[in-house]
LOLO-495667 format. One line per field, with one value per atom (N, C-alpha, C): residue in one letter; chain; atom name; y negated, z, x. Coordinates in Angstrom, 3 decimals, m for minus. Example, Ala and Ser with C-alpha at 12.3 -4.5 7.8 and 13.67 -1.06 7.14 Angstrom:
REM LOLO-495667
res [A  A  A  S  S  S]
chain [A  A  A  A  A  A]
atom [N  CA  C  N  CA  C]
north [5.690  4.500  3.300  2.250  1.060  m0.030]
up [7.800  7.800  7.800  7.080  7.140  7.870]
east [13.190  12.300  13.200  12.850  13.670  12.900]
//
This chain:
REM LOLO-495667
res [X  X  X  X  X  X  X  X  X  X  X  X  X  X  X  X  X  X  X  X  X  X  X  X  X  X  X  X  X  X  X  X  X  X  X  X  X  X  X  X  X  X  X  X  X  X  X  X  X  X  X  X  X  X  X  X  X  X  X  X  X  X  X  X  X  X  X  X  X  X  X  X  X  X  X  X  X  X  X  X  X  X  X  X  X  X  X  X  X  X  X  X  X  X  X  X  X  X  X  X  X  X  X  X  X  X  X  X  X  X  X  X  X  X  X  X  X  X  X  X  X  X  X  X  X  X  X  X  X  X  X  X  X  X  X  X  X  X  X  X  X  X  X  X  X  X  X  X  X  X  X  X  X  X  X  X  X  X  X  X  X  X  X  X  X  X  X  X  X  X  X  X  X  X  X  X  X  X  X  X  X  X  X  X  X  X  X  X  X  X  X  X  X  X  X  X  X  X  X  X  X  X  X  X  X  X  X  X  X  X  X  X  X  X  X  X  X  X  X  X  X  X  X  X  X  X  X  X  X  X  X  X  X  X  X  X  X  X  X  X  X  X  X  X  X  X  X  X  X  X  X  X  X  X  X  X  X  X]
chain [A  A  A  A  A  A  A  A  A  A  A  A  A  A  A  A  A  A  A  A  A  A  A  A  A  A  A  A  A  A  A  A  A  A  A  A  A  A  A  A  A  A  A  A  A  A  A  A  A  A  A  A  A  A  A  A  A  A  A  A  A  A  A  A  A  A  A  A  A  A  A  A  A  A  A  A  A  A  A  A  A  A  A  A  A  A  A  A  A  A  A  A  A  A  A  A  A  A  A  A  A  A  A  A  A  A  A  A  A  A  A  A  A  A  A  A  A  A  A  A  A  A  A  A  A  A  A  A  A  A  A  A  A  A  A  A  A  A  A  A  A  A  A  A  A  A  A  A  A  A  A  A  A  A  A  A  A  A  A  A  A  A  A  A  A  A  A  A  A  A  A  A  A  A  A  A  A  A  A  A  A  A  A  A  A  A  A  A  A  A  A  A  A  A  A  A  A  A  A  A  A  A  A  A  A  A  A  A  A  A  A  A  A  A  A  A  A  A  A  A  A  A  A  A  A  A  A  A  A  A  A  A  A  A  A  A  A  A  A  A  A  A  A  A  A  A  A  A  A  A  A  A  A  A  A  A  A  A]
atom [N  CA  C  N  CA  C  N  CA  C  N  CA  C  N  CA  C  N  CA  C  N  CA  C  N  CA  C  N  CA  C  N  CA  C  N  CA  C  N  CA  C  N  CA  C  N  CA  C  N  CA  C  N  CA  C  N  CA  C  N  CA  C  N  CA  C  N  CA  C  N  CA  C  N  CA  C  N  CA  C  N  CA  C  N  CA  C  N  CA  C  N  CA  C  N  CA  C  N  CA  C  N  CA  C  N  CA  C  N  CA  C  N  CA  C  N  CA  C  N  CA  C  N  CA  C  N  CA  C  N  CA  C  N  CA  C  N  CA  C  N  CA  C  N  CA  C  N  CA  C  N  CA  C  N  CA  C  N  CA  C  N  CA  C  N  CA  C  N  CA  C  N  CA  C  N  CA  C  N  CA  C  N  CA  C  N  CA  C  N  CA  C  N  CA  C  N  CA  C  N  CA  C  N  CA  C  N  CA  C  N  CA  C  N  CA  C  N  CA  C  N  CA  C  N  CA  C  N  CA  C  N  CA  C  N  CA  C  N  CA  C  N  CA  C  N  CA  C  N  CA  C  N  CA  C  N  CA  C  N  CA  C  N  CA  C  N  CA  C  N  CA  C  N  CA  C  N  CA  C  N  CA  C  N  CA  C  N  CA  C  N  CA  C  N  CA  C  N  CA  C]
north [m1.154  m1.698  m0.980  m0.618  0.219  m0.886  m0.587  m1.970  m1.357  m2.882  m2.815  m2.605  m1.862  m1.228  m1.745  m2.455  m3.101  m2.625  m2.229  m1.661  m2.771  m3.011  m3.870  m4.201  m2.977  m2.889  m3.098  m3.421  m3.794  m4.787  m5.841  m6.788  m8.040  m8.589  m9.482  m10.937  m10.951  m12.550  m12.250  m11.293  m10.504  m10.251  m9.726  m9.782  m11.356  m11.938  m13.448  m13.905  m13.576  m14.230  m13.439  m12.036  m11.714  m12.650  m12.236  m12.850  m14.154  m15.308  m16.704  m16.436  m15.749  m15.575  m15.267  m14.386  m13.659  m14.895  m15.191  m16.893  m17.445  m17.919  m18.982  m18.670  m17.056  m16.869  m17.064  m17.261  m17.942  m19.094  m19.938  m21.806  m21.480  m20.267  m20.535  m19.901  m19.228  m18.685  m19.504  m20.799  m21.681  m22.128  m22.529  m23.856  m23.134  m21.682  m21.119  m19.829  m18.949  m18.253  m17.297  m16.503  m15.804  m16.373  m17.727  m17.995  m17.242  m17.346  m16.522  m17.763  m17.509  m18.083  m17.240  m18.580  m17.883  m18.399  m17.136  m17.856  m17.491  m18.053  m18.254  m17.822  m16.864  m17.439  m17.592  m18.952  m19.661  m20.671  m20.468  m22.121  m21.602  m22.055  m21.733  m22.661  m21.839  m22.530  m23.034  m22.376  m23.105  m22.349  m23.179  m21.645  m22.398  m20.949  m20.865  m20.151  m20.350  m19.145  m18.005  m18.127  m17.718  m17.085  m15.790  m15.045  m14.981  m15.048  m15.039  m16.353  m17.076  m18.815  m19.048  m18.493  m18.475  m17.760  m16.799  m15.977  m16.682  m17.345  m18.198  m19.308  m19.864  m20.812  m20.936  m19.740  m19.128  m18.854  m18.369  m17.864  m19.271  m20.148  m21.370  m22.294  m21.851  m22.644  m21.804  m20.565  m19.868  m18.756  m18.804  m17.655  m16.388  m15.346  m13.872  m13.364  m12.496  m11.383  m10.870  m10.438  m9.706  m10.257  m11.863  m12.671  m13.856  m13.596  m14.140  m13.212  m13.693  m12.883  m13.654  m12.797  m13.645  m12.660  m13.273  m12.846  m13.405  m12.504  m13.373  m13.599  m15.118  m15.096  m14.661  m13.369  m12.722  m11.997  m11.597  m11.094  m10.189  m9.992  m9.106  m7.480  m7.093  m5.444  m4.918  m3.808  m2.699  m2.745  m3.307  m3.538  m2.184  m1.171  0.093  m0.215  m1.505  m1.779  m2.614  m3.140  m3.963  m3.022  m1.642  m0.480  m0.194  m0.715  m0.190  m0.661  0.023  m0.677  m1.993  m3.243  m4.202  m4.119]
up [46.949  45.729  44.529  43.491  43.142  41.578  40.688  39.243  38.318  38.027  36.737  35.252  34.865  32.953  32.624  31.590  30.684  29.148  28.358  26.924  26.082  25.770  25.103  23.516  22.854  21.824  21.664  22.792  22.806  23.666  23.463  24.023  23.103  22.399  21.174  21.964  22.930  23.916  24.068  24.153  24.061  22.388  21.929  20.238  19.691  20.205  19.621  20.032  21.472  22.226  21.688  21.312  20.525  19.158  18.236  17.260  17.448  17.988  18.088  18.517  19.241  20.091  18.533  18.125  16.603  15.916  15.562  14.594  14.594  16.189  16.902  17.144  16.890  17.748  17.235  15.397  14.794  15.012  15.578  15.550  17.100  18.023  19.340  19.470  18.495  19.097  19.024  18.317  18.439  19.381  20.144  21.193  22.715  22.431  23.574  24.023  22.778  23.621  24.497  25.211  26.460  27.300  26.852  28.425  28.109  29.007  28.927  28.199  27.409  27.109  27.919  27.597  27.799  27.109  26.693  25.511  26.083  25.928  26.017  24.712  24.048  23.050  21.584  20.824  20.495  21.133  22.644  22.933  23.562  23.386  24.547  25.201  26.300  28.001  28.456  27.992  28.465  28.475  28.535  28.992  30.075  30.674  31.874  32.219  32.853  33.321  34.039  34.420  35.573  34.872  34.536  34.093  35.231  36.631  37.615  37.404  37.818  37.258  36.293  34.802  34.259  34.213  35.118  35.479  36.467  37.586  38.504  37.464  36.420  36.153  35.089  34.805  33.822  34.917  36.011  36.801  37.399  37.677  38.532  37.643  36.144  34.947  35.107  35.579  35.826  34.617  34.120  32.915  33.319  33.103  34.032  32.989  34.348  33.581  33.059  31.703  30.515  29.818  29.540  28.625  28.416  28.684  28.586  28.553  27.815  27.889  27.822  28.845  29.378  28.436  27.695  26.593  26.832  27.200  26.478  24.762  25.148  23.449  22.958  22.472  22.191  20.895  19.677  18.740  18.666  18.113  18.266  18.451  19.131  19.413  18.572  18.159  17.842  18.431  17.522  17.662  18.855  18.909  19.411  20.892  21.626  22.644  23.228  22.521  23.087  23.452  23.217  23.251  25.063  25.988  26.864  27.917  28.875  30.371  31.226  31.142  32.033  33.524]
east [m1.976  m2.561  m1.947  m3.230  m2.371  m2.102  m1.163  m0.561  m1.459  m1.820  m2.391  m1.844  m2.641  m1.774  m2.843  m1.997  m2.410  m2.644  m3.192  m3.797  m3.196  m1.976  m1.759  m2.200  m2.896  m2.956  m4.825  m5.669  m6.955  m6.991  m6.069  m5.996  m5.626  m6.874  m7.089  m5.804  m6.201  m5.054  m3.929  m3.237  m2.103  m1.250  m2.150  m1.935  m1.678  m2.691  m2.349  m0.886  m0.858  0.396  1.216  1.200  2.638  2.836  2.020  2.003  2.723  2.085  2.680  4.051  4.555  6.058  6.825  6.537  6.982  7.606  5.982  6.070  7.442  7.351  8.196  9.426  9.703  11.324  12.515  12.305  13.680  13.461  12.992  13.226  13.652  13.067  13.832  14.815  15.363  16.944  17.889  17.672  18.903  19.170  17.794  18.125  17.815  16.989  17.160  17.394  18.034  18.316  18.849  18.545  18.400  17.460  17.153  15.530  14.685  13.956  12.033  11.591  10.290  9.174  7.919  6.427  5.723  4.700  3.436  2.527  0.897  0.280  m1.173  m1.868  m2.349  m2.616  m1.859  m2.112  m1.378  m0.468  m0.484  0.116  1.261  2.194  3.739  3.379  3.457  3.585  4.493  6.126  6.957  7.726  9.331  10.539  10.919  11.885  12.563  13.843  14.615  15.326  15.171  13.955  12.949  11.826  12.000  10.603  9.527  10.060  8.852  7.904  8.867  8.646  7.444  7.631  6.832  5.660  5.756  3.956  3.752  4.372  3.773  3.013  3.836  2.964  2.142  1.797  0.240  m0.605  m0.214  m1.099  m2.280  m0.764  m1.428  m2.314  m2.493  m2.915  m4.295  m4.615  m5.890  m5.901  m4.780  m4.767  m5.085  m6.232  m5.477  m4.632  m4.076  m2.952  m3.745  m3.363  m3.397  m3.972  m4.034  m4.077  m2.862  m2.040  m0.531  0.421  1.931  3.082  4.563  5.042  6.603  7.214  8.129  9.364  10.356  11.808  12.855  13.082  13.620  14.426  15.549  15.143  16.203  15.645  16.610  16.035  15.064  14.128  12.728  13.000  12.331  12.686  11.642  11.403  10.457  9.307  8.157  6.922  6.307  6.771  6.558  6.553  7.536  7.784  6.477  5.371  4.715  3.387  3.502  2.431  2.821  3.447  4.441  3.437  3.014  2.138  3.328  1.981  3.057  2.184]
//
């Protein structure tokens, strides 16, 4: 099988889900982090310690891949990084 690349930058559900992560990541570095998050959208799905964890459970929500994104909380990297095949 061969992995899917993802176009992150023509990917309007992806853009949103960065965006919202952005929004959200100074109110979550206090209380979390180093966990993963994960976003739909606008909606956080949830954190974890468990980045698998959290694509298991977008997946099991019927989200497809490449309309969700697992992030740690950790201060924001270089927008340049989200151009990157997942």
């Amino acid at each position: 099988m061969t992995p899917q690349t993802i176009d992150l930058r023509s990917s309007p559900a992806i853009l949103q889900s960065l965006a919202a992560f952005r929004r959200d990541l100074p109110e979550m570095l206090d209380e979390h982090f180093g966990e993963w998050v994960a976003y739909h959208l606008d909606q956080r799905v949830g954190f974890s310690t468990s980045k698998t964890r959290l694509y298991q459970e977008c997946l099991s929500r019927g989200t497809p891949r490449g309309e969700f994104i697992v992030r740690r909380v950790v201060p924001d990297v270089p927008r340049i990084m989200d151009e990157r095949p997942v």
